[in-house]
C-alpha positions in Angstrom: -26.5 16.5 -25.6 -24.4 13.8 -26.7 -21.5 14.7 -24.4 -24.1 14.2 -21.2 -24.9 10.8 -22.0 -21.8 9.8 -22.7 -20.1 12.1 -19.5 -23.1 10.5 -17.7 -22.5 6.6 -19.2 -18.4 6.7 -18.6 -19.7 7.5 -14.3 -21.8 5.2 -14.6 -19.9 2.5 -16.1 -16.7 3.3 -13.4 -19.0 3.6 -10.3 -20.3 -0.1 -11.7 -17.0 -1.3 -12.2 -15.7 0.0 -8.8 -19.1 -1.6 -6.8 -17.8 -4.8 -8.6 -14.4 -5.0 -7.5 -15.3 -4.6 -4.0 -18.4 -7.1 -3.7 -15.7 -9.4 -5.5 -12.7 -8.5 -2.5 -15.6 -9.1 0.0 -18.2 -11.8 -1.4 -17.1 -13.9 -4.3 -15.6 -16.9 -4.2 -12.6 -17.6 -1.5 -9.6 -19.6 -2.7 -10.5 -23.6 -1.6 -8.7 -24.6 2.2 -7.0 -21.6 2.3 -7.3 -22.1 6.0 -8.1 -25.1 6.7 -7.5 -25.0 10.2 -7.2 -21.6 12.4 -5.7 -22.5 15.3 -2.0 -21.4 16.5 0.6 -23.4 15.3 3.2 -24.7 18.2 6.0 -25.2 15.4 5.6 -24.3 11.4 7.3 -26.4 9.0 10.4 -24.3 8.0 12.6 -26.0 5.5 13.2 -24.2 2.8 12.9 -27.4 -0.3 13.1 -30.9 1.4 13.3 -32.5 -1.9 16.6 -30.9 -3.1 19.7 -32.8 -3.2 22.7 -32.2 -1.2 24.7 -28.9 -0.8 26.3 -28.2 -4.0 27.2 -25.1 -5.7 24.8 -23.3 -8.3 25.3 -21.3 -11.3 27.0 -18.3 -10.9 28.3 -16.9 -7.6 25.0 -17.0 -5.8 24.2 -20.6 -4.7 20.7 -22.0 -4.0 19.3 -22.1 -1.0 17.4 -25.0 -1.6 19.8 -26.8 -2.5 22.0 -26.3 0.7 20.7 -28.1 3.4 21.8 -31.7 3.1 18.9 -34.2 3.3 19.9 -35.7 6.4 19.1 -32.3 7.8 15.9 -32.2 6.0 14.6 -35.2 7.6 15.6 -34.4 10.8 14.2 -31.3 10.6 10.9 -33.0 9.4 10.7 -35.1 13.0 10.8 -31.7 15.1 7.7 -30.0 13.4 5.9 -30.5 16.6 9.2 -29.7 18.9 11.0 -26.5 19.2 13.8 -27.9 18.5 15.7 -26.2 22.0 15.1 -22.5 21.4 14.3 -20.0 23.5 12.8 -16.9 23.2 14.5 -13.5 23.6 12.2 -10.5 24.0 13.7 -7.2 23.4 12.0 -3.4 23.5 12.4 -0.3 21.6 10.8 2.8 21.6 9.6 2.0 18.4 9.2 -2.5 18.3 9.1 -5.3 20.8 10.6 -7.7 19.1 10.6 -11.6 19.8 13.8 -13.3 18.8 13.8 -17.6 18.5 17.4 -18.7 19.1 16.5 -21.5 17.5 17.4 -19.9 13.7 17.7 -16.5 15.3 14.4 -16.1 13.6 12.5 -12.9 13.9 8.8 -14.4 15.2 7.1 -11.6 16.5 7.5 -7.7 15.9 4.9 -5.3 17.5 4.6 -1.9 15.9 4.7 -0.2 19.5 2.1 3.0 19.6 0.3 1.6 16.7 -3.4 0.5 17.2 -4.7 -2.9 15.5 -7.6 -0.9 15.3 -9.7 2.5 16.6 -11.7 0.2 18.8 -8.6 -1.6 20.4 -6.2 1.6 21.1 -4.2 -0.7 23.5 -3.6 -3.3 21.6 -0.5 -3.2 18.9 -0.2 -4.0 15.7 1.9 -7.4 15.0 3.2 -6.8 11.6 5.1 -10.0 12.1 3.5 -12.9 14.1 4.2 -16.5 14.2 0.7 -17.5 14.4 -2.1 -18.4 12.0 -3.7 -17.0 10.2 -1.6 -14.2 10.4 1.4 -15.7 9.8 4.4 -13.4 9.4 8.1 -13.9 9.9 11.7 -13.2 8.7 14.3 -16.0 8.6 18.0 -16.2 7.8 21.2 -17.3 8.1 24.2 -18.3 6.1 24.8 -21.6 3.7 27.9 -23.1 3.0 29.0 -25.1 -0.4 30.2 -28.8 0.9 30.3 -27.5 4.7 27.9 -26.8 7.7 27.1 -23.1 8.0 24.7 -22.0 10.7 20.9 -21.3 9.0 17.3 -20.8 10.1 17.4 -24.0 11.9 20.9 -24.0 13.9 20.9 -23.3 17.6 22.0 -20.4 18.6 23.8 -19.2 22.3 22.6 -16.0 23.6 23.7 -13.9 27.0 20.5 -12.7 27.9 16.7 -13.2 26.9 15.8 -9.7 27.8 16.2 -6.6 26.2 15.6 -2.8 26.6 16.5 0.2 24.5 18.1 2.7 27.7 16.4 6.0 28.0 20.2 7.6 27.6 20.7 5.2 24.6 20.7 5.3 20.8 21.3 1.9 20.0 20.7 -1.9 21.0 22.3 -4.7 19.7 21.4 -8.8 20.3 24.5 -11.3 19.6 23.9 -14.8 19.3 26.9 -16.8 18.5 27.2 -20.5 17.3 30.2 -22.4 17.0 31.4 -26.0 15.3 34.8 -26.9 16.0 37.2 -24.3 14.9 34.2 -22.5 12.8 32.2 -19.6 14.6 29.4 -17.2 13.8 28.1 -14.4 15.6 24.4 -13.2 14.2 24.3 -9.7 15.0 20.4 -8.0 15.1 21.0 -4.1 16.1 18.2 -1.5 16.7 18.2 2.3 16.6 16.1 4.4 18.3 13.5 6.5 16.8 13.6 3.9 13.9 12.0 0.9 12.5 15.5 -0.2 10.6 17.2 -3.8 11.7 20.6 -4.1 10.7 21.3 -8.0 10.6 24.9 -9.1 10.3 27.0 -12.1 10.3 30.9 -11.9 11.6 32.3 -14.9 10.4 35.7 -16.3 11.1 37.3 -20.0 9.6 39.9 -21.1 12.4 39.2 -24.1 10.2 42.1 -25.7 7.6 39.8 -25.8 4.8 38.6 -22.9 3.1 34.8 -21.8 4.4 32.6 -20.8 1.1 29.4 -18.7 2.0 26.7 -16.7 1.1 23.8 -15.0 3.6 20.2 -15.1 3.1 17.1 -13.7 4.1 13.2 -14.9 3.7 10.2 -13.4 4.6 7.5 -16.0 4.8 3.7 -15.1 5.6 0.2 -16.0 4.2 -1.9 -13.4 2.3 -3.6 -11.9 6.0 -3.2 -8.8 7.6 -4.2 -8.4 11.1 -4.6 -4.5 10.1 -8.2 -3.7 9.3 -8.7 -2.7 6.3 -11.4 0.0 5.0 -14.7 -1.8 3.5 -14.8 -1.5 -0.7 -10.9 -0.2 -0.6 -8.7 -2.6 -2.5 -5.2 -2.0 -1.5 -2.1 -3.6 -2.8 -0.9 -6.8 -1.1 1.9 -8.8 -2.4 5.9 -8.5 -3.1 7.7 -5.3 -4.1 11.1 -5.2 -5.3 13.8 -2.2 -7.2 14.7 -3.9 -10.0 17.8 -3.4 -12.5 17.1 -2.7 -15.4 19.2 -4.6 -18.2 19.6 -1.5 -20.7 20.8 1.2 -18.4 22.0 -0.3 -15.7 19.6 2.3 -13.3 16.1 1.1 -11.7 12.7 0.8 -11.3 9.8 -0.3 -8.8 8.0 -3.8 -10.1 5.1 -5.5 -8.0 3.6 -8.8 -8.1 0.0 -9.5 -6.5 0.5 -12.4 -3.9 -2.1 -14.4 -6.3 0.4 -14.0 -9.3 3.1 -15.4 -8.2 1.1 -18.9 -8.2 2.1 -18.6 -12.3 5.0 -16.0 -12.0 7.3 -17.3 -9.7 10.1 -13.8 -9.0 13.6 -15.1 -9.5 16.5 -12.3 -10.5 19.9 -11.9 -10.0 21.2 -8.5 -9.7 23.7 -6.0 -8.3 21.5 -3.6 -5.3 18.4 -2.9 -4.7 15.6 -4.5 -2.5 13.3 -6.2 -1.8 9.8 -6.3 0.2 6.2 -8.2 1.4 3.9 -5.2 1.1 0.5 -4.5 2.6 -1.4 -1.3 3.0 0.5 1.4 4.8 3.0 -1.5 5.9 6.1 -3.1 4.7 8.8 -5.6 5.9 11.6 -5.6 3.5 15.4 -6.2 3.2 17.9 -4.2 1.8 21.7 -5.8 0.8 24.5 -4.4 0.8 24.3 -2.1 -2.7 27.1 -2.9 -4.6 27.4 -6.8 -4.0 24.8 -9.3 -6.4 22.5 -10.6 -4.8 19.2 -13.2 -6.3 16.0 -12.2 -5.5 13.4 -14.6 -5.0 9.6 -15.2 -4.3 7.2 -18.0 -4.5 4.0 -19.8 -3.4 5.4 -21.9 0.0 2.5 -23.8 2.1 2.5 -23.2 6.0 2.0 -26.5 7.5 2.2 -28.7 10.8 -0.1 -30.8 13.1 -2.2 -28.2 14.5 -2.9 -25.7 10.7 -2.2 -25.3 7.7 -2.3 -22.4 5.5 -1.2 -21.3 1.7 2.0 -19.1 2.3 4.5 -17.3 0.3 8.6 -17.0 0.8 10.2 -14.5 -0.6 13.7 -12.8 -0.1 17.5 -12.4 -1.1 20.6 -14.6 -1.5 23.5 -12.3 -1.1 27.2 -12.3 -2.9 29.3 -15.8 -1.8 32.4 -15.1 -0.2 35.5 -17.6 0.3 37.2 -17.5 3.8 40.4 -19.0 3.6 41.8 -20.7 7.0 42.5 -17.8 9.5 40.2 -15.6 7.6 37.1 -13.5 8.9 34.4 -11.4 6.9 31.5 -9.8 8.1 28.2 -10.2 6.1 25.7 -6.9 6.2 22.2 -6.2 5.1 19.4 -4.1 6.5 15.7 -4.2 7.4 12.5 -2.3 7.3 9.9 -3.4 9.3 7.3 -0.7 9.7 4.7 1.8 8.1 5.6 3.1 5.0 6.1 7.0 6.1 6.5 9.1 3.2 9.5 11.3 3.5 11.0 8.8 5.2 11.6 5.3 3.3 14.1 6.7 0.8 16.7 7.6 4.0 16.7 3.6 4.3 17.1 2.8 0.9 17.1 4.4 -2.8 13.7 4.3 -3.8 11.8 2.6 -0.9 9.3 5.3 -0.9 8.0 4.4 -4.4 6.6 1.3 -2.8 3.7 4.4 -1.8 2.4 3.4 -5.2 0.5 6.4 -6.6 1.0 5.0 -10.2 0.6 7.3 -13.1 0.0 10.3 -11.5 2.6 10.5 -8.8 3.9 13.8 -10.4 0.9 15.1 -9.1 0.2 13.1 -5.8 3.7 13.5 -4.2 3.4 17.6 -4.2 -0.2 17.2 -2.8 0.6 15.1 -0.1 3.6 17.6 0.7 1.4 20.6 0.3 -0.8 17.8 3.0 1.5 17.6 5.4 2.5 20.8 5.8 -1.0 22.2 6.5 -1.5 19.0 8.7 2.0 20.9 10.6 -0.1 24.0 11.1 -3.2 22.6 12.2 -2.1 19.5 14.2 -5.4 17.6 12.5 -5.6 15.8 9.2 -9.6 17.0 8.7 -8.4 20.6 9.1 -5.7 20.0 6.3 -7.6 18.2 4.3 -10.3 21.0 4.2 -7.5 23.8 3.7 -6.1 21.9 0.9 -9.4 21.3 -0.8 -9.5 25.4 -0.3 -6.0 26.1 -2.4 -7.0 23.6 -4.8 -10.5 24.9 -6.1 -8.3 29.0 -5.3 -5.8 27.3 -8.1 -9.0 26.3 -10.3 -10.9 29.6 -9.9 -10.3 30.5 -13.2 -11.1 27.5 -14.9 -14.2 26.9 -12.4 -15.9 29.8 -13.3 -15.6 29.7 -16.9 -17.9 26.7 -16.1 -20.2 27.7 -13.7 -20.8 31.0 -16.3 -21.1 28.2 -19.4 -23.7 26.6 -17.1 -25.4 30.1 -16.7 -25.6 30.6 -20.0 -27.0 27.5 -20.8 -29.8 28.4 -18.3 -30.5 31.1 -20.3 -30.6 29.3 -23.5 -33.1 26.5 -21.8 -36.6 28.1 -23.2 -35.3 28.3 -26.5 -33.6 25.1 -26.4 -37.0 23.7 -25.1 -39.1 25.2 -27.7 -36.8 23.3 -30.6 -36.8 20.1 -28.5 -41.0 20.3 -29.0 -40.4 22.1 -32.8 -38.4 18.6 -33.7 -39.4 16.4 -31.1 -39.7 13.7 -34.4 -36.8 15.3 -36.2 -33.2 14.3 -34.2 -31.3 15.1 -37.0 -33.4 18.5 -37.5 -33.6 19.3 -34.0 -29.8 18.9 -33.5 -28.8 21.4 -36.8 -31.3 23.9 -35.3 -29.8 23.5 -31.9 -26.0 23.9 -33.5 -27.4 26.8 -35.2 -28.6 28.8 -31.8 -25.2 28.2 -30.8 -23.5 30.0 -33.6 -25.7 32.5 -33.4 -24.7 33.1 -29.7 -21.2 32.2 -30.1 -22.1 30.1 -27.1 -20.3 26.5 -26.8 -22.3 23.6 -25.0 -18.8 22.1 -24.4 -17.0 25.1 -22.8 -18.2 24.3 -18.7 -16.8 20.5 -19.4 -13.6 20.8 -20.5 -12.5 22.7 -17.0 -14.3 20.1 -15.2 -11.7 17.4 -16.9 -8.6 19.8 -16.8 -9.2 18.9 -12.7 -10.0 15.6 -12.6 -6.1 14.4 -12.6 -6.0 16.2 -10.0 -8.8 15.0 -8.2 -7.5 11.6 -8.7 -4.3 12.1 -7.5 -5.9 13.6 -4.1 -8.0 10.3 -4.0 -4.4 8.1 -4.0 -2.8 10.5 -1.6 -6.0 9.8 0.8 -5.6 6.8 -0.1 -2.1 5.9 0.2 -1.5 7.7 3.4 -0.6 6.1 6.7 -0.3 9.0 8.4 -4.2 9.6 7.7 -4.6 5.9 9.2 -7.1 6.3 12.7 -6.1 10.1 12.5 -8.8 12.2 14.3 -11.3 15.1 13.1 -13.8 15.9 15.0 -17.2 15.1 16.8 -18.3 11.6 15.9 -15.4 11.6 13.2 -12.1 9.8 14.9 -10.9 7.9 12.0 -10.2 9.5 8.8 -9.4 6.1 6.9 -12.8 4.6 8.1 -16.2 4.6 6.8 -18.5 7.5 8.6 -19.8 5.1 10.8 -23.0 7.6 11.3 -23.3 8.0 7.1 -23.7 11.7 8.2 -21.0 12.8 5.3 -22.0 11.0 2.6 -25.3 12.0 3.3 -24.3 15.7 3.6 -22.4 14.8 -0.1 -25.7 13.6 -1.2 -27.4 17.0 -0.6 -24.5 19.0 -2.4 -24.9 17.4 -5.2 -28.4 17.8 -5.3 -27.9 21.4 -5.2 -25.4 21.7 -7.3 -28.0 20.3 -9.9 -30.6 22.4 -9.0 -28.2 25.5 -9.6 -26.7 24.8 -13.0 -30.8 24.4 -14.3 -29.3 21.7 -16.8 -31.4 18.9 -16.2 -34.0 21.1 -18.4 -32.5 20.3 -21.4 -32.2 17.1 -21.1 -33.8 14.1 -22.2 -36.0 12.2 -20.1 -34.0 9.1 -19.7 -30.8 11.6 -19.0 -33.1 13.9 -16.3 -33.8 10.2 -14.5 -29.9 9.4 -14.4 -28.8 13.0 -13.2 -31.9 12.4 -10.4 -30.5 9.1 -9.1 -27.1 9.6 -9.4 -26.9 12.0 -5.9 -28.6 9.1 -4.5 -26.6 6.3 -5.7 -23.3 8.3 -5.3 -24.3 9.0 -1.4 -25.0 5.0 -1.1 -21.5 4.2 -2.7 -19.0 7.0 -0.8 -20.7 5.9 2.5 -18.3 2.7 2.3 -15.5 5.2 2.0 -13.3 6.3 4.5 -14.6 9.7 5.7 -11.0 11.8 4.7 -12.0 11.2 0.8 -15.8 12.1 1.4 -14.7 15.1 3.9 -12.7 16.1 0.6 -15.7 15.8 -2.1 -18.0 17.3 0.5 -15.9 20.5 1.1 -15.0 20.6 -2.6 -18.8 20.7 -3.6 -19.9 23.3 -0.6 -17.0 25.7 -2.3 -18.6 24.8 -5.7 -22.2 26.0 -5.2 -20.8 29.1 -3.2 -18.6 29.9 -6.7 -21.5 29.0 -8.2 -24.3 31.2 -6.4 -22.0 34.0 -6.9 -21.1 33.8 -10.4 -24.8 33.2 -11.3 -26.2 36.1 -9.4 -23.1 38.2 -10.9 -24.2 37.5 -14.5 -28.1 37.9 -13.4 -27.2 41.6 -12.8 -25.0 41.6 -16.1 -28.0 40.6 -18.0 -30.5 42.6 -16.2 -31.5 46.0 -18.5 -30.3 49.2 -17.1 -33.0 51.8 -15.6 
């Protein structure tokens, strides 16, 4: 009896704690002026730290890149918020991106995830995972800095030979050059594309025709405010934030570390290692750069403020400075790094960069999740629909479990039987707890019967069951995928409430079946009588692929359970 009410308190206490969390993501209290203004921004303020002093060299081989602009550029830079400064705009098309290119900073302003829907109710209209406009604000800038020199950054006018581009049906590749020059000094930024892929490679050839010796370093930063123009499912609280592999100081090897866009308001990201990368992650999407892997680079992130005449917005930078090189006069180098500017694919994040894919964060259990989501896909390759798989897979899960689900559905059998007796000592000692509980202890030794025996399955499977919920949960492919009927987005709410209903009603029979609620206490028989109810009210804000799961996993359960009761009827029954 003990083990109900405190099986019953821990549901309780998570579904309340869950409920919480997500009238606190959608209700509570909003950080102050976090927009103040929501209109689109002509021109965003783009220096990278005004107050800085001039270009000097900072500790180590990696300089600063707020401390190289001079302050003469600063200021100048602060009297074109409201201008363009010259640029134009090149527009270039993948198969996979339309991508708009400022050559003003060869910044990356706009990149459309071509074939992917904002949303299930505007199919024709695709995602802009980076946007130059508030309150989405999104972008990727770069360039080079130079210790007691001029080097071309994200403010620098760049030349380009067209403002159109197309990947060719016959081609594999794309590549936009856009070349700056000062006096004997020249740099050509290089953006190329592949098809079939949502990989950028960005490099710099670099040659001094100059006497003096040219001293650089490249950077990248990533600069957005904390809104995705993704939906995002009602009462799911996805990560949002930066992402980054980290060296690790005793072994030299890595790991994935994460910091919530709100934390890094008091834990400012600043490391200096050899590899790895980093990223601005949302759910199901990622923009991140990847260095060259054996150079050392400083990683960086912070709280920056998006601000002009027309909005204003709190933003954060982060990004890379990579490994400073010295060209001597004569000399050329070539800078190189990578980017990822897409949905995070599983099975395919790790061919761009050493452990990209753990940025799928399934966190403790991912032993578990990554074989399920395998085991997923595959089925989802039979079937062509992720419903379909997801009911197969629910199948092979509770076929692995048999075993362990019948030895509870018999201990809940048994306990059926043992409910008039149990009854009649609840009413014997209905004053005597202590007596009625060494009588009930008693009946089961007698019986050899254990009260505990159909719970501890039930918890051998819930890993499990949590790892399925992350894999649902974590999935972009599952992201608008169809089912059927009425159901033609997996990763939304039922918008008709028919599954969680349907839930509601399997659980309410699976009650009914095990005959527990008999021996329980009154206050326990009220819980186990709302909890179908409040359970149905609370999965009908989940996306429908985790209640399609729980659904088919309870209709399997009273089947098994039927059976394995009407097979120990007839065991019990006296022969003629």
């Amino acid at each position: 009896m003990e083990n109900r009410r405190f099986v019953l308190l821990c549901v309780m206490g998570v579904l309340l704690f869950m409920l919480y969390r997500a009238w606190q993501e959608d209700y509570g209290p909003k950080p102050e002026d976090q927009y103040k203004q929501a209109s689109v921004p002509t021109q965003v303020q783009t220096s990278l730290d005004e107050d800085q002093p001039p270009a000097q060299q900072a500790k180590g081989d990696v300089p600063s890149i707020e401390a190289a602009p001079s302050r003469e550029a600063a200021v100048a830079e602060k009297q074109q918020i409201s201008e363009p400064a010259g640029g134009d705009i090149i527009k270039l098309r993948t198969d996979r991106l339309y991508v708009e290119i400022d050559t003003a900073g060869g910044v990356l302003r706009q990149v459309q995830l071509l074939g992917i829907p904002v949303s299930k109710d505007a199919p024709g209209q695709d995602l802009h995972l980076l946007n130059n406009s508030l309150p989405n604000y999104f972008i990727a800038q770069s360039g080079l800095v130079a210790r007691d020199a001029e080097a071309p950054d994200h403010r620098s006018l760049f030349e380009a030979a067209r403002s159109e581009y197309t990947l060719a049906k016959d081609a594999d590749s794309l590549e936009v050059r856009l070349d700056w020059k000062q006096g004997q000094r020249t740099v050509t930024k290089v953006y190329g594309f592949k098809r079939n892929s949502y990989e950028i490679d960005l490099k710099y050839e670099v040659h001094n025709g100059d006497a003096e010796p040219w001293v650089l370093s490249p950077y990248l930063r990533y600069w957005r405010t904390a809104y995705s123009e993704a939906e995002e499912p009602p009462f799911i609280q996805s990560f949002f934030g930066i992402g980054w592999y980290e060296q690790k100081p005793d072994d030299g090897g890595y790991r994935y570390t994460k910091l919530d866009f709100d934390d890094l308001e008091d834990e400012k990201l600043s490391v200096q290692q050899t590899g790895g990368w980093l990223a601005m992650q949302q759910h199901y999407f990622l923009a991140a750069v990847v260095p060259p892997e054996d150079q050392t680079h400083s990683y960086f992130a912070q709280p920056k403020r998006i601000e002009n005449g027309m909005g204003q917005a709190q933003g954060y930078a982060a990004g890379y400075i990579g490994q400073q090189e010295t060209l001597e006069p004569g000399g050329s180098h070539v800078f190189n790094s990578r980017l990822f500017i897409g949905p995070m694919l599983q099975g395919k994040l790790d061919d761009v960069a050493p452990g990209l894919e753990l940025a799928i964060d399934y966190g403790i259990l991912t032993l578990l999740a990554e074989p399920l989501f395998w085991v997923l896909d595959k089925l989802h390759g039979l079937t062509g629909n992720w419903g379909f798989a997801i009911i197969l897979l629910t199948l092979i899960i509770k076929l692995a479990f048999f075993k362990l689900s019948e030895h509870q559905y018999r201990a809940m059998a048994r306990m059926r039987k043992f409910t008039p007796r149990i009854q009649s000592i609840k009413e014997r000692y209905a004053d005597d707890r202590e007596g009625m509980q060494k009588a009930m202890m008693d009946l089961y030794k007698k019986e050899g019967f254990n009260p505990l025996g159909g719970c501890w399955p039930m918890l051998v499977q819930i890993p499990v069951f949590i790892a399925l919920y992350w894999v649902l949960l974590q999935s972009v492919e599952l992201r608008q995928a169809d089912f059927a009927l009425w159901l033609n987005d997996l990763s939304a709410p039922d918008p008709y409430y028919v599954l969680p209903v349907m839930f509601g009603v399997s659980m309410w029979l699976q009650q009914k079946l095990s005959g527990t609620a008999m021996t329980m206490d009154p206050m326990q028989q009220r819980m186990m009588t709302i909890m179908p109810i409040a359970l149905t009210g609370f999965f009908a804000f989940f996306p429908a692929g985790l209640v399609l799961y729980w659904l088919v996993s309870n209709v399997i359960g009273i089947a098994q359970q039927w059976v394995i009761t009407r097979r120990m009827d007839k065991e019990d029954a006296p022969s003629k």
